[in-house]
C-alpha positions as CSV (number, residue, x, y, z in Angstrom):
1,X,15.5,21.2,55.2
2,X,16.0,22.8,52.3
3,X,18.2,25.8,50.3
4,X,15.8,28.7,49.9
5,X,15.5,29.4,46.5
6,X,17.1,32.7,47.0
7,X,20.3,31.5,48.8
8,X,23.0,30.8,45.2
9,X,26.5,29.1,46.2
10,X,29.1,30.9,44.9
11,X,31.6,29.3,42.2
12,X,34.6,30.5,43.5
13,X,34.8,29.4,46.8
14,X,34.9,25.9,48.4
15,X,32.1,25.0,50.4
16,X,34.4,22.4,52.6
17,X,37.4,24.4,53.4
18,X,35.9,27.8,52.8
19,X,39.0,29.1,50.6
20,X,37.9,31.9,48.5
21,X,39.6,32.5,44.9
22,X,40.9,35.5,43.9
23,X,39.5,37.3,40.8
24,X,40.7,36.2,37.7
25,X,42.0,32.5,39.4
26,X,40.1,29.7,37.6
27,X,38.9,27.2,39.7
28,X,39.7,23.5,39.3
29,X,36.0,23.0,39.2
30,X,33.1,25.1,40.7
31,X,32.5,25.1,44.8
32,X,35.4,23.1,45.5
33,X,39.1,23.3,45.8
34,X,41.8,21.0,45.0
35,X,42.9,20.4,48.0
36,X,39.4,19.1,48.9
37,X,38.3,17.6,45.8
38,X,42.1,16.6,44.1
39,X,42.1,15.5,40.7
40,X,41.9,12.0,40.0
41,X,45.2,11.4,38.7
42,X,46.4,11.2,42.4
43,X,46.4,7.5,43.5
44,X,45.0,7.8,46.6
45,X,43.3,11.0,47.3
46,X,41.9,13.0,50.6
47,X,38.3,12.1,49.1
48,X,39.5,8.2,48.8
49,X,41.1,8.5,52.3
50,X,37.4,9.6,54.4
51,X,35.3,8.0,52.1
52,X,37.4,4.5,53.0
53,X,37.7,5.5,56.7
54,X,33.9,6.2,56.9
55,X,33.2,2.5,55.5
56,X,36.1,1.1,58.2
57,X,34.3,2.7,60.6
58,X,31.0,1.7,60.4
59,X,31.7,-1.6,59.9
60,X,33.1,-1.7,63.5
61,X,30.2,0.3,64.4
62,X,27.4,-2.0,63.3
63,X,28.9,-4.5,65.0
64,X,28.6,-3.2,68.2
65,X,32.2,-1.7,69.0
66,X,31.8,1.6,70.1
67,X,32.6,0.5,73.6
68,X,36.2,-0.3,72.3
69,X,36.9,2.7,70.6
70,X,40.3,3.0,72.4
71,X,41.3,-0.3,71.1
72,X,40.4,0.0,67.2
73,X,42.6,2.4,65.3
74,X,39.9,4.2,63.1
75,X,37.2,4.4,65.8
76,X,40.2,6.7,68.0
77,X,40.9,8.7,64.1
78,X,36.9,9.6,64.1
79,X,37.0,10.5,67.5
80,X,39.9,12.9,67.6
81,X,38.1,14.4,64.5
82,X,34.8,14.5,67.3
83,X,37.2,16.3,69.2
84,X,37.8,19.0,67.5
85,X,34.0,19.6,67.1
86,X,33.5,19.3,70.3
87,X,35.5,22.4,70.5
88,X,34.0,24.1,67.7
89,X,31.7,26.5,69.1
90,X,28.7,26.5,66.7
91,X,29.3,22.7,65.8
92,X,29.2,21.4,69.5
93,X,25.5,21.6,70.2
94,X,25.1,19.1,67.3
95,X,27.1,16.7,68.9
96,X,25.9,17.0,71.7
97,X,22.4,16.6,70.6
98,X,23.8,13.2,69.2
99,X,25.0,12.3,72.1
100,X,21.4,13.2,73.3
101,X,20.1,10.8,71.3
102,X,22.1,8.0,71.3
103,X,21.3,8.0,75.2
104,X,17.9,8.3,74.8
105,X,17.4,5.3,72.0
106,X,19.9,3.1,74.6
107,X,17.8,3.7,77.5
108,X,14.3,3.5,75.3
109,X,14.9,2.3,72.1
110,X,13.6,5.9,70.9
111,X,13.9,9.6,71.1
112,X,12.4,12.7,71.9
113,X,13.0,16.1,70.0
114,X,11.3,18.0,73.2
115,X,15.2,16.7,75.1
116,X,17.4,18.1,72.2
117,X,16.2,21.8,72.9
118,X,18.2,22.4,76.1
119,X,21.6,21.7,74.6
120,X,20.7,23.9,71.8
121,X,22.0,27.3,71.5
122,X,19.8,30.5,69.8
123,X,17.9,33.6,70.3
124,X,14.3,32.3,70.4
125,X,12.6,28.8,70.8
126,X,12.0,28.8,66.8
127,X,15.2,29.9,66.1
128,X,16.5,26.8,68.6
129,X,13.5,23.9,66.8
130,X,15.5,25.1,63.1
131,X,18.4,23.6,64.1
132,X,16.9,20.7,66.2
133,X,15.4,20.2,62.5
134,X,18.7,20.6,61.0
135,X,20.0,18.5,63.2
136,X,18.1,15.5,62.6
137,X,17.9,15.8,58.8
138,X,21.5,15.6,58.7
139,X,21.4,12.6,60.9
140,X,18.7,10.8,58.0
141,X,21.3,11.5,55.9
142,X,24.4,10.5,57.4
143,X,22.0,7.3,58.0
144,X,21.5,7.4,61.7
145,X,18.3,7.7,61.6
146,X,15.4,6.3,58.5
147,X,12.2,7.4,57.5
148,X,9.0,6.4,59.4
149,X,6.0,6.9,59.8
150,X,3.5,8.7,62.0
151,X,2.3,11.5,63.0
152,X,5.3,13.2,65.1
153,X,8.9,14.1,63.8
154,X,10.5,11.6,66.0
155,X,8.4,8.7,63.7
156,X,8.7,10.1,60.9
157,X,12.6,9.8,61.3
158,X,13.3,6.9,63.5
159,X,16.3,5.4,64.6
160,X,18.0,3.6,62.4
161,X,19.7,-0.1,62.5
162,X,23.2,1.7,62.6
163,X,21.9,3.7,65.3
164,X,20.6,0.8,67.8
165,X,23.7,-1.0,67.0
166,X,26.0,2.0,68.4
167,X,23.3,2.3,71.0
168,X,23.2,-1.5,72.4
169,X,27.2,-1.3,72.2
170,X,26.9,0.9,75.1
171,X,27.0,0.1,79.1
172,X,23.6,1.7,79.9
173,X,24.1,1.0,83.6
174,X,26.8,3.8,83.2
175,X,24.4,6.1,81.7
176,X,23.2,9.2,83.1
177,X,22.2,11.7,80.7
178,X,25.3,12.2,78.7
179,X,27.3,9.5,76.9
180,X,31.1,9.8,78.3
181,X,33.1,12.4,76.1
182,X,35.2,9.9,74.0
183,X,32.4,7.8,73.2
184,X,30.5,11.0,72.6
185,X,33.7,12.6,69.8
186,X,33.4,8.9,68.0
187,X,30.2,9.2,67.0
188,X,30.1,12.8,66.4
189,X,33.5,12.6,64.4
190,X,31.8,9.5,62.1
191,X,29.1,11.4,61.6
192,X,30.2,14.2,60.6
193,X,33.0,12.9,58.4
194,X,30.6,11.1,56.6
195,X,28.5,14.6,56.2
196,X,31.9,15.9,54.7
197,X,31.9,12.9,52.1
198,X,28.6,13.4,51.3
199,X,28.7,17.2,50.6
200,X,31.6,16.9,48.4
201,X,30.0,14.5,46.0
202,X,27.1,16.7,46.3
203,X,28.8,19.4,45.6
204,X,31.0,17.6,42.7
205,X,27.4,17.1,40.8
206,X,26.9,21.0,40.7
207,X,24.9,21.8,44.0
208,X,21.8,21.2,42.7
209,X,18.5,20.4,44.4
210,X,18.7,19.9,48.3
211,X,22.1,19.7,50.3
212,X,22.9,17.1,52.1
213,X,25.7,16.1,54.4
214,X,27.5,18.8,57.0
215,X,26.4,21.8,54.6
216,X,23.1,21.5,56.2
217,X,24.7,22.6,59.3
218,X,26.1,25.4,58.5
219,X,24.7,28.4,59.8
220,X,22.4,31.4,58.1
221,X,23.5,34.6,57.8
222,X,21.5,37.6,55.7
223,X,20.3,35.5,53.3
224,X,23.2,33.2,53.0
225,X,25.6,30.2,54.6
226,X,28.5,30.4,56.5
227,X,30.8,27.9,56.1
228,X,32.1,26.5,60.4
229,X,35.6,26.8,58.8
230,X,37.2,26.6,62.5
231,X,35.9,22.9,62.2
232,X,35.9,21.9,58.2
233,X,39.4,24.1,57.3
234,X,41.6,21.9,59.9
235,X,40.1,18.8,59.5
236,X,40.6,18.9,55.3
237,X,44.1,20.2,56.4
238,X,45.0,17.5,58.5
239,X,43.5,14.5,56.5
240,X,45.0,16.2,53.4
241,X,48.4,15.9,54.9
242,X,48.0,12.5,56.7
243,X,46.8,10.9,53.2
244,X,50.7,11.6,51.5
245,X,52.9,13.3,54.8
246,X,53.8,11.9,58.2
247,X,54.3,15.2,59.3
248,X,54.0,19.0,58.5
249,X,55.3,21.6,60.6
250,X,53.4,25.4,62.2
251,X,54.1,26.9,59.1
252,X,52.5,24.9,57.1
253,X,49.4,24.9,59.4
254,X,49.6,28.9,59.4
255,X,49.9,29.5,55.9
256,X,47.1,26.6,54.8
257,X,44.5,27.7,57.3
258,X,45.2,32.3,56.6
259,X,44.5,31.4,53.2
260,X,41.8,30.3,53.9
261,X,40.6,33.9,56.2
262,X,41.2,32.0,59.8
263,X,43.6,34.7,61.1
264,X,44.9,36.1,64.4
265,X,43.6,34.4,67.2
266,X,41.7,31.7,65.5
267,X,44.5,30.9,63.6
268,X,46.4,30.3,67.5
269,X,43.5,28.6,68.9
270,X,44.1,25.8,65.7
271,X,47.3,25.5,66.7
272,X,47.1,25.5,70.6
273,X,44.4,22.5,70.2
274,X,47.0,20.3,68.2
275,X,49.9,20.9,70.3
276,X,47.1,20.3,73.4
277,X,48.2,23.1,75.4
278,X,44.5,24.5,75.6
279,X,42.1,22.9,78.3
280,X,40.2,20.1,76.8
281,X,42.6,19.1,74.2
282,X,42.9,15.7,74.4
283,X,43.8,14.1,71.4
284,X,45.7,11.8,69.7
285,X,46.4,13.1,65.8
286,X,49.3,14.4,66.1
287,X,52.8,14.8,68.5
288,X,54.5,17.9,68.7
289,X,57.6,19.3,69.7
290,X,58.4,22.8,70.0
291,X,61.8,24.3,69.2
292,X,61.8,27.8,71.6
293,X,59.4,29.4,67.6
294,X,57.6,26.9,66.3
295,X,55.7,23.7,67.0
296,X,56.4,20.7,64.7
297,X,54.1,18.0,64.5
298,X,53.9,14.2,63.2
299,X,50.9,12.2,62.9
300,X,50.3,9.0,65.4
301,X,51.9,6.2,63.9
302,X,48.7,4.8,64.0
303,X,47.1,6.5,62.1
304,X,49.8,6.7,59.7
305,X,49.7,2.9,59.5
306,X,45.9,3.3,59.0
307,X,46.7,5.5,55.6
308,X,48.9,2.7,54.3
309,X,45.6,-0.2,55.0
310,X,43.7,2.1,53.0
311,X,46.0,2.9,50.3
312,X,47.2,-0.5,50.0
313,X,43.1,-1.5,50.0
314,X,42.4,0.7,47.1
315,X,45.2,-0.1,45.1
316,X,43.9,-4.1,45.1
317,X,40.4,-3.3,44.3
318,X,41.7,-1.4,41.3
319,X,43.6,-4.5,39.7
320,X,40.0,-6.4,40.3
């Protein structure tokens, strides 16, 4: 899946976060910001921090503790990040088709693309197959599914080892046709944090050839992409923060995410899902405490004592 020829990324606006620069602002280096692609002279930088969790992750993952997702500290941080996909509105239907999948190959040790379409949203059924396509592409990436072969899409990209690893971690006596939501948000939020990583170092070599990671997601629009900034702009916020703060208050949030053209009623929604006072918010990033104007919110202590592993992990392997 492809960019068409005709589709050109502009220079001056960050494919992750979707900040646009102003004229005459030079950018710290074309299609990405700063804040998501920080110069190296930070220790231990936003990149550092998901490309590090990612690794933690899937190391739990492959060996088979998805179940316990509740119990180990970076499976719970990629699943709050799930979360907030799950309440993307665009972004949701490719979790849920993971979720789709990661049924299927539990029950049957395969898939079927013919399952994906009904979770699918679009105007027409070829319109709905494109991002059934889309979807799985990304997932060959992200390395949930491998290359095959065969005749049929579903051999030509077959589940993975990663992928029957998450899949036997699961009770498939509880199974019906869904995977239950916080098992669903940890894959989804591993996945997709792992697209992020991806697209940034593609997007650090210059954007050339085929995308890959979560920018083959993002949706079409006259000839160009749109960037699902309710879901990439918070996320890049938050891990931003949580890689050097323990907390950060409304303001902050407001000012970081209208700079970035999420206004208004977007902008409130963002907030009303961290301070979980919107149905469906359920997670665990953040506390908050409201003082009669503002929320102010600090980051699980958890999650916080995650950082410091990961720090403290990076700054060994650079004395080696």
């Amino acid at each position: 899946m492809s960019i068409d020829s005709h589709i050109q990324l502009s220079k001056d606006r960050c494919w992750i976060c979707g900040i646009k620069l102003f004229p005459g602002q030079v950018p710290l280096q074309p299609y990405l910001c700063y804040w998501c692609s920080p110069e190296k002279t930070y220790e231990f930088t936003v990149k550092d921090f998901i490309s590090d969790l990612v690794k933690e992750a899937e190391e739990n993952l492959r060996q088979k503790m998805l179940i316990k997702c509740e119990e180990i500290d970076v499976l719970s941080l990629v699943a709050d990040i799930g979360a907030l996909a799950a309440h993307h509105t665009y972004l949701k239907q490719f979790s849920d088709m993971l979720g789709l999948i990661t049924v299927q190959v539990a029950l049957e040790h395969r898939y079927t693309p013919q399952k994906l379409i009904k979770v699918v949203s679009g105007t027409n059924k070829a319109e709905k197959w494109k991002r059934v396509r889309q979807c799985l592409y990304f997932l060959l990436d992200t390395g949930l599914l491998e290359r095959g072969e065969g005749r049929y899409i579903y051999e030509r990209l077959r589940p993975s080892d990663l992928l029957l690893s998450l899949a036997d971690s699961i009770e498939v006596i509880e199974l019906k046709e869904t995977l239950p939501p916080r098992l669903a948000n940890c894959i989804a939020g591993y996945a997709l944090l792992k697209g992020i990583n991806y697209s940034i170092e593609w997007l650090q070599r210059g954007a050339q050839n085929e995308p890959i990671g979560i920018i083959r997601l993002y949706p079409r629009k006259a000839g160009g992409l749109m960037i699902p900034k309710l879901f990439t702009a918070p996320v890049m916020f938050l891990l931003s923060y949580l890689t050097r703060n323990d907390e950060f208050s409304e303001e902050d949030l407001r000012r970081w995410l209208s700079a970035r053209e999420i206004r208004g009623k977007l902008l409130d929604r963002c907030v009303n899902w961290l301070a979980r006072v919107v149905p469906g918010s359920v997670h665990k990033l953040v506390s908050a405490q409201f003082d009669g104007y503002l929320y102010h919110f600090r980051f699980n202590p958890i999650y916080m004592r995650i950082r410091e592993r990961l720090r403290e992990r990076k700054r060994r392997r650079s004395y080696i």
